[in-house]
Every structure is written in structure tokens, then in C-alpha cells.
N, C-alpha and C positions, 0 to 999 in steps of 0.2 A: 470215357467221355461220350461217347457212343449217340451223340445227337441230345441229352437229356443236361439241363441246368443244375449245379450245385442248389442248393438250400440256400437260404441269404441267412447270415447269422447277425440278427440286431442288435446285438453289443457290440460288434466291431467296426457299426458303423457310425460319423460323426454327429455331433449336437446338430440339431437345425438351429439354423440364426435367429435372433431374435426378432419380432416383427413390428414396426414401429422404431423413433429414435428413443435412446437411454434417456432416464430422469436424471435431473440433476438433482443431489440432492438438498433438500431443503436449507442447510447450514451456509452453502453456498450459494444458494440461490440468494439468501436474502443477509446472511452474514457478512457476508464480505463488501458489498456495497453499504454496510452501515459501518462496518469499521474502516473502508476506505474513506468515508465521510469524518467519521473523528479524526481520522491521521491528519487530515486536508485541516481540519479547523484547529486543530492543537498546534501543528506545523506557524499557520495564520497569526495564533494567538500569541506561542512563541515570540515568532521575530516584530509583533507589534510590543510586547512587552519587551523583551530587550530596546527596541527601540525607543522606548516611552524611556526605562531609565537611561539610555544613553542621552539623553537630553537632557533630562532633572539631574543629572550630576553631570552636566561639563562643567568646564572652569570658567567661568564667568570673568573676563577682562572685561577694565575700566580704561575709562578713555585715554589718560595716560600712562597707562600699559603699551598700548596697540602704539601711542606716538613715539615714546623712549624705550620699549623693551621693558620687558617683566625684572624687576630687582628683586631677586630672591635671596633672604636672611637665610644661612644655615645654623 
């Protein structure tokens, strides 16, 4: 050791960090807010159609239904 520095050895030393923030990349940059957007309108579309047939087929009572009860032939 006698007063004199080792050699520095450059492989054994680590990566420098990167400078700047990471990119994100493109797929998610613009992908995912456009298939969050169809989820969102399919979801929508969904339970407005189910809704649409639950109304075209309920069972339509007549007024003397609702007065005396449904008389049903089997």
C-alpha cells in the first residue's frame, strides 16, 4: 500500500443511471385509453340493450288482470 492507489478496474464498476424519465411505451401510451374507451361503451351498450328487451317482453296485464288476479289455464 505504501502511499500509491490501486488501478480502478471499469468492469467492476456499476451502470450509470439513466438521464431523463423512461418512455412509456407507445402501445400504452395510446392503447389502453382506447380500449378503456370500448370497455366503457360496450359495458353502456350492454345493459341499455338488455334493458331495451326487458321491457319489449314483459308481460303485459289487462285491466282485469291487476283487479281479479291472473287466471291461468294449464
Amino acid at each position: 500500500m505504501n502511499g500509491e492507489a490501486r488501478e480502478i478496474d471499469l468492469s467492476k464498476l456499476p451502470a450509470l443511471p439513466r438521464r431523463g424519465p423512461k418512455e412509456k411505451p407507445k402501445a400504452l401510451t395510446i392503447g389502453l385509453p382506447v380500449i378503456l374507451s370500448f370497455v366503457i361503451v360496450a359495458t353502456f351498450a350492454g345493459v341499455g340493450f338488455a334493458a331495451h328487451r326487458k321491457v319489449k317482453f314483459a308481460e303485459v296485464f289487462e285491466d282485469w288482470e291487476l283487479e281479479y288476479g291472473m287466471h291461468r289455464f294449464a
